[in-house]
FINUDO-207892 format. One record per residue (C-alpha): residue in one letter; chain; x, z, y. Coordinates in steps of 0.05 Angstrom, whole numbers. Each point is the difference from the previous one (the first is absolute). Layout:
N
   residu   chaine       xx       zz       yy
        a        A        X        Z        Y
...
END
This chain:
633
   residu   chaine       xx       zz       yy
        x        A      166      -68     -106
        x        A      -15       60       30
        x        A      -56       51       22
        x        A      -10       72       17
        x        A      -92      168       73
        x        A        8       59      -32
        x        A       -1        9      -72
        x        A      -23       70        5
        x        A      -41      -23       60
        x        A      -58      -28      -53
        x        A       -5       65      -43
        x        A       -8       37       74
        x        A      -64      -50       16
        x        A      -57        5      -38
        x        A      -17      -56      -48
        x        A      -75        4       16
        x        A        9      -17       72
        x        A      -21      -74       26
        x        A       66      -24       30
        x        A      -30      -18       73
        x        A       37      -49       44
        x        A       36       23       58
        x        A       19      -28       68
        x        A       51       50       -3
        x        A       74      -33      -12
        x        A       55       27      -35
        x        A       53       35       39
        x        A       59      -19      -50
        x        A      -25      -75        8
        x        A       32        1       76
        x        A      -37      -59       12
        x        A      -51      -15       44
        x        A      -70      -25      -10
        x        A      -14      -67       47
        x        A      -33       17       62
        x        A      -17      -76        0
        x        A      -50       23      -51
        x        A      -50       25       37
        x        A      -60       49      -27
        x        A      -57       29       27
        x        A       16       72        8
        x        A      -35       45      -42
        x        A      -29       75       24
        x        A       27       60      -38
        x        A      -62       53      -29
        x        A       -7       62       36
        x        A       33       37      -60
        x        A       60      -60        0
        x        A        6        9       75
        x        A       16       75       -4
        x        A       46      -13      -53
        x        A       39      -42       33
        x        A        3       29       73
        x        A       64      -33       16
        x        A        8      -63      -45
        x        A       74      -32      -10
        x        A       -8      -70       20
        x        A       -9      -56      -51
        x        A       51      -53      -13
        x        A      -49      -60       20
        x        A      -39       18       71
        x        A      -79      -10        9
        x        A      -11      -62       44
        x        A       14       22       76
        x        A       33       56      -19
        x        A       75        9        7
        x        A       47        2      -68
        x        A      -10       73      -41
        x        A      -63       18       34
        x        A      -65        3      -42
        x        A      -29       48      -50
        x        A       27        8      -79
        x        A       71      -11       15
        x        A       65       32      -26
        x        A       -5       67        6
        x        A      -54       11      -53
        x        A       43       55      -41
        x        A      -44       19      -52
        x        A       33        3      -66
        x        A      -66      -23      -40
        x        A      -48      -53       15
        x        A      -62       29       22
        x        A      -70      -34      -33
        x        A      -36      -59       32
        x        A      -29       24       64
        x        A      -77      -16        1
        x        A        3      -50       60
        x        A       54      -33      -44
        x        A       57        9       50
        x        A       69       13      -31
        x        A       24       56      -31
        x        A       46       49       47
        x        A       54       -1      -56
        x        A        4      -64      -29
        x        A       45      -31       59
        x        A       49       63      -14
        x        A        2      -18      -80
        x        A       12      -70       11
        x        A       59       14       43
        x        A       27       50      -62
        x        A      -16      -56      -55
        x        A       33      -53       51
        x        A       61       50       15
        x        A       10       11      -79
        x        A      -13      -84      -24
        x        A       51      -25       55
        x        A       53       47      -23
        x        A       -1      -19      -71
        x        A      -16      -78       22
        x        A       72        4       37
        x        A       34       44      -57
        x        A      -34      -60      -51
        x        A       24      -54       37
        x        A       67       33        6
        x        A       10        0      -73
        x        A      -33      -74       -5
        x        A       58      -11       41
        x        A       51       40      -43
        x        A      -28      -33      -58
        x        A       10      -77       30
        x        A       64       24       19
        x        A       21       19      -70
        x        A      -24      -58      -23
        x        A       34      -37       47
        x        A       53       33      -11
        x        A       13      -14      -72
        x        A      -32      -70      -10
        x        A        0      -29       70
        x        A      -41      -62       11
        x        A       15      -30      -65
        x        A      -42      -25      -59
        x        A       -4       65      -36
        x        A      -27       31       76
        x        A      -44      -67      -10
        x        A      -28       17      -61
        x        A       -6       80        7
        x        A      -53      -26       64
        x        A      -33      -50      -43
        x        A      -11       57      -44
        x        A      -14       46       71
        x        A      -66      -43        6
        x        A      -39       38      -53
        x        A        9       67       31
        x        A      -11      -32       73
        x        A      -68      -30      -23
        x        A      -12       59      -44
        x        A        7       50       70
        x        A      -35      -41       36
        x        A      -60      -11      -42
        x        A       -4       69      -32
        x        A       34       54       51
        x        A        5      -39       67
        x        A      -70      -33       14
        x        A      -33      -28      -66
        x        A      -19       72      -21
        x        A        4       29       64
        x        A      -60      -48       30
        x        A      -41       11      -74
        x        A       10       82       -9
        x        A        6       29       73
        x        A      -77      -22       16
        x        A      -22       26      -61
        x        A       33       67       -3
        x        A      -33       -2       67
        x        A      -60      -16      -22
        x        A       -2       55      -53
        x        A       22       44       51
        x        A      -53      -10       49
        x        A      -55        9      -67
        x        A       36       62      -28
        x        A      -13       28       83
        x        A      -67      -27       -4
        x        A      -19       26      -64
        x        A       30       72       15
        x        A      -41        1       73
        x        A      -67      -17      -30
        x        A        3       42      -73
        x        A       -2       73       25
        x        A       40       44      -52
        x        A      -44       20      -59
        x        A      -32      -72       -4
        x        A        5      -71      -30
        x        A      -26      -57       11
        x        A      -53      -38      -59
        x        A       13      -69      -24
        x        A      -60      -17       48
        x        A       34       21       65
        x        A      -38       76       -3
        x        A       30       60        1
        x        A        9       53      -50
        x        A       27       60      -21
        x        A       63       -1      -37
        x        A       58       52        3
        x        A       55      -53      -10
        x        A       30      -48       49
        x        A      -18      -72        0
        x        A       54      -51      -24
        x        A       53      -13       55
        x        A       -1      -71       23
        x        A       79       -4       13
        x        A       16       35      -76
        x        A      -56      -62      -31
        x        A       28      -58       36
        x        A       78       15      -27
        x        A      -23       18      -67
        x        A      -40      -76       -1
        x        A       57      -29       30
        x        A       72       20      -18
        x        A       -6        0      -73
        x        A      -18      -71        7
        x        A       43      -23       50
        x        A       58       27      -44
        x        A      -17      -44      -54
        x        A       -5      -69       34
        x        A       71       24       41
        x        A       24       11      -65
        x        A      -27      -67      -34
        x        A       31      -40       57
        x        A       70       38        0
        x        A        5      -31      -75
        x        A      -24      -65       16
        x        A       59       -3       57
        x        A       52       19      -49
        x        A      -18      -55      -52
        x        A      -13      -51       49
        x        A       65       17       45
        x        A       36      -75      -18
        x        A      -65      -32       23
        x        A       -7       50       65
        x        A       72      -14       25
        x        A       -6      -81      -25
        x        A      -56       -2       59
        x        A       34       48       53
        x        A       69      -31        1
        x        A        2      -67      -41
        x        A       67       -4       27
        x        A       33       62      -14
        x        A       68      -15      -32
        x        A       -9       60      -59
        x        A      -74        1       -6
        x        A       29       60      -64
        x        A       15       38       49
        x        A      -50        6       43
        x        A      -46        6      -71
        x        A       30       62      -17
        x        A      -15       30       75
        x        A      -71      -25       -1
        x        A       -8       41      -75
        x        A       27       63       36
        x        A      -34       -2       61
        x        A      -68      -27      -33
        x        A      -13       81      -15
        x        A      -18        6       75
        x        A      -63      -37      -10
        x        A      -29       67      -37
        x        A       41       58       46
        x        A      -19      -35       72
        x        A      -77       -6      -27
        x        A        4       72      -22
        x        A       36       26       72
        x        A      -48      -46       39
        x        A      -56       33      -28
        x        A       26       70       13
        x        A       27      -17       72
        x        A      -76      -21       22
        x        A      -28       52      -26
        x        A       45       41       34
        x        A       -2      -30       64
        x        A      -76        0      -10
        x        A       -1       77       -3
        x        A       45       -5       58
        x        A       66       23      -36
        x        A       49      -45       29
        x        A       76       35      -18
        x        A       -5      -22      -79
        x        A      -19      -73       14
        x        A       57      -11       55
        x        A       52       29      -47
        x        A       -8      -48      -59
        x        A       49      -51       29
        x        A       51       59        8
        x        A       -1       13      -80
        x        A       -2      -80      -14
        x        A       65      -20       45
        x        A       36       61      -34
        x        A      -19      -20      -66
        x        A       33      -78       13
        x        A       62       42       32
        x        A       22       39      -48
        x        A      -12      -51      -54
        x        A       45      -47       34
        x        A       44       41       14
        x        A        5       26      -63
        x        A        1      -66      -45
        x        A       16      -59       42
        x        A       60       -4      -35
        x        A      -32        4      -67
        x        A      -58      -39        8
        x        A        8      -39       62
        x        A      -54      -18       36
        x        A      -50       24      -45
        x        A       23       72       20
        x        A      -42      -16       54
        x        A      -59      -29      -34
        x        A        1       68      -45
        x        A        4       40       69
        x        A      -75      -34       15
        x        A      -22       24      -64
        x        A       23       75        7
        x        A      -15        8       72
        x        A      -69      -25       -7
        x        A      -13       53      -51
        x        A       36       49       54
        x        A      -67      -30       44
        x        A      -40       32      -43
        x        A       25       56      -11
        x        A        5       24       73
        x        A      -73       -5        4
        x        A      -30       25      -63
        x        A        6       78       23
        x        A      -48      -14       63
        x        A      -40      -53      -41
        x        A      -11       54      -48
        x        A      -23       56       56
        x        A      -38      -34       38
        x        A      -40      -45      -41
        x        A        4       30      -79
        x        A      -16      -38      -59
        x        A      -44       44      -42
        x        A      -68      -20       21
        x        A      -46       76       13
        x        A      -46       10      -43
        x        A      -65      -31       17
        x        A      -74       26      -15
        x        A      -24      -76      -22
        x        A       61      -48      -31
        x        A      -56      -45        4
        x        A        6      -18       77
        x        A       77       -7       -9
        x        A        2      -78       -5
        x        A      -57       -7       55
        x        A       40       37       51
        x        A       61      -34      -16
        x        A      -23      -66       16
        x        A      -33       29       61
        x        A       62       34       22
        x        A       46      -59      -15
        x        A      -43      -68       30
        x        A       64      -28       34
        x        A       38      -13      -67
        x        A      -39      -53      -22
        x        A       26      -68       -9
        x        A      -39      -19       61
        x        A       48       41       44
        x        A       63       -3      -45
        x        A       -2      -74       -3
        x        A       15      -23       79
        x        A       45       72       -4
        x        A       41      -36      -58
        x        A        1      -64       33
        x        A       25       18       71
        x        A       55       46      -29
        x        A       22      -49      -57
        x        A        0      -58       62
        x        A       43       46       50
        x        A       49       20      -51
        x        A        1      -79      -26
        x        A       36      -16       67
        x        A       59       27      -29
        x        A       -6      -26      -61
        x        A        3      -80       45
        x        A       66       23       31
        x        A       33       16      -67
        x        A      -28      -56      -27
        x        A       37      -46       58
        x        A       50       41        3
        x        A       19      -16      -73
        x        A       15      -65       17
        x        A       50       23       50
        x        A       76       14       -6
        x        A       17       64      -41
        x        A       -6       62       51
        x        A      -66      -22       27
        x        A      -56       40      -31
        x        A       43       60       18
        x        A       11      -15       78
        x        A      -73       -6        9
        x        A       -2       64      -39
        x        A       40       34       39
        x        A      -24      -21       66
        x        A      -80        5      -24
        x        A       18       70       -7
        x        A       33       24       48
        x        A      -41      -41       44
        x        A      -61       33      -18
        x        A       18       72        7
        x        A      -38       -1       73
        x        A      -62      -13      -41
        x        A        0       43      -53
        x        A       20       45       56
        x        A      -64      -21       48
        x        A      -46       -2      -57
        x        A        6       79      -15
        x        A      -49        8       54
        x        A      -53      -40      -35
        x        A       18       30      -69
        x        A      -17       66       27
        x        A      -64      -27       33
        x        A      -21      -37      -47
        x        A      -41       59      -31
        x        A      -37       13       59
        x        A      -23      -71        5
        x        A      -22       -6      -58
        x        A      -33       67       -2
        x        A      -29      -22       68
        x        A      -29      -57      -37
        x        A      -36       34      -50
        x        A      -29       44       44
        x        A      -23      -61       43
        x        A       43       21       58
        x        A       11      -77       24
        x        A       16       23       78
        x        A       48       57      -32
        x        A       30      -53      -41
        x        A       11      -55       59
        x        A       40       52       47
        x        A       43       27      -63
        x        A       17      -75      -19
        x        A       12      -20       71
        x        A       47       46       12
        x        A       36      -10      -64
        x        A        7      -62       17
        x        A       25        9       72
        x        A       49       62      -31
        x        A       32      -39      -64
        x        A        4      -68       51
        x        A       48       39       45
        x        A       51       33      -51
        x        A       -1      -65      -30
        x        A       16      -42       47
        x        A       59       51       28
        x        A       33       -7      -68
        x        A      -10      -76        9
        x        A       37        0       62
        x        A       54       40      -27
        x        A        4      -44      -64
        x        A       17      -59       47
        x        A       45       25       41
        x        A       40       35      -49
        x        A        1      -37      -77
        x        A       69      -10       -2
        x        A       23       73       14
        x        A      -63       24      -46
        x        A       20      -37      -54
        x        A       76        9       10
        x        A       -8       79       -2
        x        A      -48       -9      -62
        x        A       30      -44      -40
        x        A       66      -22       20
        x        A       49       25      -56
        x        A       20      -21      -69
        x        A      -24      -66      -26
        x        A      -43       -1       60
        x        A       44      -41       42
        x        A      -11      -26       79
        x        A      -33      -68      -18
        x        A      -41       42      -41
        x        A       -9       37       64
        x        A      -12      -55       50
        x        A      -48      -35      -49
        x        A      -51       65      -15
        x        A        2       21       74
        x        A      -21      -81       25
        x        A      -52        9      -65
        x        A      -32       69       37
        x        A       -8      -20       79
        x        A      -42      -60      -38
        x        A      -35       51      -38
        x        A      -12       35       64
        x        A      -49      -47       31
        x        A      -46       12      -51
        x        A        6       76        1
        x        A      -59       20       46
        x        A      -51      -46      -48
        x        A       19       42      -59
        x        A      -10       64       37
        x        A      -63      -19       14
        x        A      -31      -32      -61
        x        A       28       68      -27
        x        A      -43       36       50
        x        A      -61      -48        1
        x        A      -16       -4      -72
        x        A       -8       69      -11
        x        A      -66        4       45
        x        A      -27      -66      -41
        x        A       -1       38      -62
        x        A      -22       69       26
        x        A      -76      -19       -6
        x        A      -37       -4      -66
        x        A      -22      -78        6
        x        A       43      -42      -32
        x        A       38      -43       50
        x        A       48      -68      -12
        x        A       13      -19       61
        x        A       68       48       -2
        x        A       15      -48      -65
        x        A      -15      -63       31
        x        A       47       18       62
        x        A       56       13      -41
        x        A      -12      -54      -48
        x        A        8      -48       72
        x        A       52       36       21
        x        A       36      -19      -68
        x        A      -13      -78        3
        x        A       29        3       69
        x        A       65       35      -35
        x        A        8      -48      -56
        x        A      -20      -66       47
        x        A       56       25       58
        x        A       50       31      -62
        x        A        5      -75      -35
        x        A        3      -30       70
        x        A       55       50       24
        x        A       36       11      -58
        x        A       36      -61      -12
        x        A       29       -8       74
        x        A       14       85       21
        x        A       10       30      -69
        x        A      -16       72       -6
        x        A      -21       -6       73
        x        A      -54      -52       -5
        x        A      -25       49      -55
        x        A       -5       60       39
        x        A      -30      -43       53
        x        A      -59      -20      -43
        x        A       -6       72      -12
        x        A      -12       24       74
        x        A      -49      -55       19
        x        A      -36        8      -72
        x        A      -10       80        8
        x        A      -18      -10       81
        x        A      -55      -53      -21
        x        A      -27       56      -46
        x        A        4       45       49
        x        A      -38      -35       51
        x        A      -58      -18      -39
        x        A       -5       79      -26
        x        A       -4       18       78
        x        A      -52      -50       15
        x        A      -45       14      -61
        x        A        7       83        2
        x        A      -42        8       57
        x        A      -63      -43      -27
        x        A        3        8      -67
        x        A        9       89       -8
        x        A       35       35       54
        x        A      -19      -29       68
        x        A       70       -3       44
        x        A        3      -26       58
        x        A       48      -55      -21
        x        A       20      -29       66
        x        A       22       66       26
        x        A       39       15      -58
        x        A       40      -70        9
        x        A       10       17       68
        x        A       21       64       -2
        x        A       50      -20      -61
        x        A       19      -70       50
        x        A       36       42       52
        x        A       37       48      -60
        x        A       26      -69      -23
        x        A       27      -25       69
        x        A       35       65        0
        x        A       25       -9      -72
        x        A       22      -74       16
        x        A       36       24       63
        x        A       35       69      -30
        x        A       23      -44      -55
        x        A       29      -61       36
        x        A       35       70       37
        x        A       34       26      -53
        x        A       29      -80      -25
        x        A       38       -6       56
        x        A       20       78        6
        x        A       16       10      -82
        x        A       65      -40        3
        x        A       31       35       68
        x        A       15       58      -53
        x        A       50      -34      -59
        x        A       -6       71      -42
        x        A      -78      -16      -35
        x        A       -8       74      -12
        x        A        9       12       73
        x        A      -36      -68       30
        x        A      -64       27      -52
        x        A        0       69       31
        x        A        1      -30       67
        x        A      -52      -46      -19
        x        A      -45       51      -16
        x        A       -3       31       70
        x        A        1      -58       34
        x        A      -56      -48      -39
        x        A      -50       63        8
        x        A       12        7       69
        x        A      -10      -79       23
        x        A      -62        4      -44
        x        A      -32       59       40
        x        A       21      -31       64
        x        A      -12      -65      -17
        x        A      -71       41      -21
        x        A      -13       24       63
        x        A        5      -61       37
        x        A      -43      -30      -34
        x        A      -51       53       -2
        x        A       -1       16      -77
        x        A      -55       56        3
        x        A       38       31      -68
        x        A       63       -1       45
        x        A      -31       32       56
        x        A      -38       49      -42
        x        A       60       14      -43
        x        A       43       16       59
        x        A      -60       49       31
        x        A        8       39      -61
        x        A       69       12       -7
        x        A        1       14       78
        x        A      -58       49      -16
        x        A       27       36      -59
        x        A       68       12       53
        x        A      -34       19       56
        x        A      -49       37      -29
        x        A       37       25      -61
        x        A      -57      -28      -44
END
């Protein structure tokens, strides 16, 4: 459970400013855009054209046109975005932020998922896979569904539109009320010598307060009902006590996630991306040094108090920028009157008709964890904590690949609101084409190389090697399904950028999860944790394909069978840099030497294998790098 820009980059960019979308890609992303993605090309202003003389080629070439050449590209070096040019072309610096606020979230997504790691290990460590490991995960669950519903996408999907929305009014309002003016309760304007209420100040002061009370309500109603919550999860857990006690202390995160959710999309909203990334930093050291510290005290639930504190640590590494950049004391308004009218105007997508299929998708992804611990209950005692292990370890390439579309995500969704559709398609597309390559590397390397991973992670104390062999057979399963959870990631995001309500997102996932409990009670039985993680990968991958077939008709309008192909030949390449590194990984007995080697050899059959078959992000990728060596650029 993980997820990580500048921090100081959002106080240098003005708040007023409509975020526009770019074509522009991020130089710290190294990635490129997929030239099998053609776009008509678009011609620069006179003003634009001057401005950019000499362009630096973009990662994803115009159709016909060889990789890095074509206007907006990488060398944009402003430090601030400039406002929304009048033919509503892209901003000159917006490609050069992104690449900061990319730069900034992938460093502290590594440095989180290091400690993740740390922290698994120290809980491996101590506890092993045993049944108080068993129970601290059963207990895990309510932070997992907690992050995901209130940090990672539940509050994400809800607040990041509407902060955007708000943002785009507050620039609206500001363009067409000259200073000195106001505007009447009848849409006329009128002289006033005090500024108008700020849309972004009224929507958290009608939201937060509230949201803080129902987080709080349901915190309480998880502690009380804690017997009846781990009864349901694991019916057969051998000490259902002690996964109780785990469940009370980790039941607090229900009310700290909702609370760092809200200030991380607001945040990422005003394009302040350092803060957000950094929360997982503050929450693994929080489990650390409890554990550390009182393992031998309090057992496992020196881990389960860890949750508590570093979830407050969440919090606390945000509320400094929170407080900047978006203060709670409302200013002072001419008419108190027009407060609770502008608040429902500035806040339309919180309404249950948009929370509800927000709730429901979230709630229905997370519940596919929730099937495997329910299964894996029923298994010998260990097994909860192998898939554990390999589910998250597994899944580092995706947290990793999904940074890109966490940083994007903002200018899709301010794209959105400002009815940029065409904007929207190329940013999504090339999300897409960008998250589906890093993804599928870390694939390739995650079947070629469990065992060592998973040897130099965990392999030590009551960790043991059948431990070993059983987590690392666990995460090449896992690994199939990889690429579909990258990209229901990366597709949802555009479903809920718009202001209608959708459920087609819901009813995806919701198919996705029959699929996952039908193939889970088939598999189960017969392949043990296997057949589990099994029903996983073809459960998320059914998801996954329906989102990519209903994105383009339903709000943003990809070009789905380009997308499939282009993401076709990075698989083939995945497949055949994978099957490499199998037969290579053993040749070297020492596993931190056969992983090192691993790592230089899966990328490199994956390029080749690539270029042979004609992966335009390959080709384009390659172009680049030549470029910036050649050209020093």
């Amino acid at each position: 459970m993980s997820e990580t820009g500048t921090g100081t980059g959002a106080e240098a960019l003005p708040q007023t400013e409509a975020l526009p979308q770019t074509e522009a890609l991020p130089q710290a992303e190294a990635l490129p855009q997929a030239g099998a993605l053609p776009q008509a090309e678009e011609a620069l202003p006179p003003s634009e054209a001057l401005a950019h003389a000499e362009p630096a080629p973009p990662l994803l070439p115009a159709p016909g046109q060889p990789p890095g050449s074509g206007p907006g590209g990488l060398g944009t070096t402003a430090v601030g975005p400039a406002p929304d040019p009048a033919d509503g072309g892209e901003a000159p610096g917006l490609g050069s932020f992104l690449a900061r606020a990319a730069a900034a979230t992938a460093v502290l997504t590594v440095l989180g998922a290091a400690l993740g790691l740390v922290r698994d290990q120290a809980i491996a460590r101590y506890f092993g896979a045993s049944d108080a490991s068993d129970a601290f995960l059963i207990a895990w669950t309510v932070p997992e569904m907690a992050a995901t519903l209130l940090i990672e996408d539940g509050m994400a999907l809800l607040l990041v539109p509407a902060f955007s929305l708000a943002l785009t009014r507050r620039a609206a309002d500001q363009a067409t009320t000259e200073p000195g003016t106001g505007e009447s309760g009848d849409g006329k304007a009128e002289p006033t010598g005090e500024p108008g209420p700020d849309p972004v100040r009224e929507l958290v002061a009608v939201t937060l307060p509230r949201l803080c009370l129902l987080l709080t309500a349901g915190a309480a109603l998880l502690m009380v009902g804690a017997p009846w919550v781990v009864g349901v999860l694991a019916p057969g857990l051998a000490d259902p006590g002690l996964a109780v006690d785990c469940t009370r202390l980790t039941a607090v995160t229900v009310l700290t996630f909702g609370i760092t959710g809200y200030f991380s999309a607001a945040l990422r909203a005003h394009r302040s991306f350092l803060p957000p990334a950094g929360v997982y930093v503050a929450y693994n050291i929080g489990i650390i040094g409890m554990t550390l510290a009182l393992h031998a005290v309090w057992g496992v639930r020196a881990a389960a108090a860890g949750v508590a504190v570093g979830s407050l640590l969440m919090i606390l590494t945000q509320l400094p920028s929170f407080l900047k950049l978006l203060p709670l004391a409302r200013p002072r308004l001419r008419r108190p009157v027009r407060l609770g009218r502008r608040a429902v105007r500035t806040a339309p997508l919180l309404g249950m008709t948009v929370l509800a299929p927000i709730v429901v998708f979230v709630v229905s992804r997370q519940s596919q964890v929730l099937v495997e611990r329910f299964l894996a209950s029923t298994l010998p005692a260990g097994a909860i904590s192998h898939l554990n292990y390999a589910q998250k370890v597994a899944q580092m390439p995706m947290v990793l690949s999904l940074m890109i579309c966490t940083v994007t995500f903002p200018v899709v969704a301010r794209a959105m609101a400002d009815g940029q559709r065409e904007k929207a398609r190329r940013r999504v597309e090339r999300d897409l084409a960008l998250a589906g390559m890093v993804v599928l590397l870390g694939t390739a390397v995650v079947l070629g190389y469990a065992p060592q991973i998973i040897e130099v992670l965990f392999q030590r104390g009551a960790f043991d090697v059948s431990d070993t062999e059983a987590t690392a057979q666990v995460m090449r399963v896992y690994a199939a399904g990889l690429l579909g959870h990258c990209l229901v990631g990366a597709l949802s995001r555009p479903f809920f950028s718009s202001t209608r309500p959708t459920w087609f997102p819901a009813f995806a996932m919701g198919t996705g999860l029959l699929v996952t409990m039908g193939a889970g009670y088939a598999l189960t039985y017969r392949f043990g944790v296997d057949g589990i993680a099994t029903a996983n990968a073809l459960g998320i991958s059914t998801t996954a394909l329906l989102l990519l077939m209903g994105l383009g008709t339903r709000v943003v309008p990809i070009r789905a069978r380009a997308v499939t192909v282009s993401l076709g030949r990075l698989t083939g390449a995945a497949l055949v840099a994978g099957a490499a590194g199998w037969a290579a990984a053993p040749m070297v007995p020492e596993a931190v030497l056969s992983l090192a080697a691993g790592c230089v050899l899966v990328p490199a059959v994956f390029f080749l294998t690539g270029l042979a078959l004609r992966s335009p992000e390959v080709v384009s990728l390659l172009a680049l790098i030549r470029r910036r060596f050649t050209d020093g650029r």
